[in-house]
C-alpha positions in Angstrom: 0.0 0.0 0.0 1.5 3.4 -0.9 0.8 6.7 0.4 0.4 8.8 -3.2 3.0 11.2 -1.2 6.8 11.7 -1.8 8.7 10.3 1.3 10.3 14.0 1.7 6.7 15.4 1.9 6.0 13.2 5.1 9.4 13.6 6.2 8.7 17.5 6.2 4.9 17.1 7.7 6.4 14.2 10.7 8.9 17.7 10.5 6.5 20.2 10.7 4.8 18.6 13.7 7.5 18.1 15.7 8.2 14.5 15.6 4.5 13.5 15.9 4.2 10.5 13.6 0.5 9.8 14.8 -0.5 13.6 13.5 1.1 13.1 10.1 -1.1 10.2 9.5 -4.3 12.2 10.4 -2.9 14.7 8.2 -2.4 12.3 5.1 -4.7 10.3 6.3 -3.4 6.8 6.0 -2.4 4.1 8.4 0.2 5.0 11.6 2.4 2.5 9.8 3.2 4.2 7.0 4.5 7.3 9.0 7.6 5.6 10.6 9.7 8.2 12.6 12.3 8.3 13.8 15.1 5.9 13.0 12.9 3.1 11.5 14.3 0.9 9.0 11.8 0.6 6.1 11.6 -2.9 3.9 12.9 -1.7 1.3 16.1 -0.1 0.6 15.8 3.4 -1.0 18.2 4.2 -3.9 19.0 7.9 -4.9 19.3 9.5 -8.0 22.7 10.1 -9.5 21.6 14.0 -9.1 21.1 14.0 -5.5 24.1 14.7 -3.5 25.7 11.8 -1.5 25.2 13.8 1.8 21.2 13.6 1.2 22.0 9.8 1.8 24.2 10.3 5.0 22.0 12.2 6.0 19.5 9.9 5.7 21.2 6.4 7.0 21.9 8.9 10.3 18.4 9.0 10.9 18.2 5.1 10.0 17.2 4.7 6.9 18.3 2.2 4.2 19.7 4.4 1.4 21.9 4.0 -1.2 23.3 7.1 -3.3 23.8 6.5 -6.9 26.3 9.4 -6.9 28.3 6.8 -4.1 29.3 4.7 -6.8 30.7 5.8 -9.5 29.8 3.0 -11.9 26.4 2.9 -11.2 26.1 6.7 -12.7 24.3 6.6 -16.4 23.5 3.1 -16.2 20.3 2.4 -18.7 16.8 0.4 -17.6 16.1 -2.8 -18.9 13.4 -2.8 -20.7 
C-alpha cells in the first residue's frame, strides 16, 4: 500500500509537527504505519538519484534509513533500464 505522497513530503509534515508521527497520519490520512519516525528501518532499501548529493543519503542512514546514493558509486552513474 503506498501513500500517493513523496517520502520527503511526510518527512517534512512528521517535521512540521515536531516529531509527531501519529498527527502526520491524520494529516495524510493513511495508516500510523506508514508514518515511521524516527530511526525506523523501512523494507525496502531506498536508492537515490545520481543528481542528489551523496550527503542527502548520509543524512539519511543517520536517521536510520536504508539508502543507497547512486552518486556513491561511480559506476552505477548513467547506467540504462532494462526494458
Amino acid at each position: 500500500m503506498g501513500t500517493g505522497k513523496d517520502v520527503w513530503e511526510i518527512i517534512a509534515t512528521v517535521r512540521d509537527n515536531d516529531g509527531d508521527a501519529a498527527e502526520t497520519a491524520r494529516y495524510f490520512e493513511i495508516p500510523l504505519g506508514l508514518v515511521r519516525w524516527p530511526g525506523c528501518r523501512q523494507a525496502v532499501r531506498l536508492l537515490l538519484d545520481e543528481l542528489l548529493a551523496p550527503a542527502v543519503a548520509r543524512e539519511l542512514r543517520e536517521r536510520g534509513h536504508d539508502v543507497l546514493a547512486i552518486a556513491d558509486h561511480p559506476g552505477w552513474a548513467a547506467l540504462s533500464t532494462p526494458r
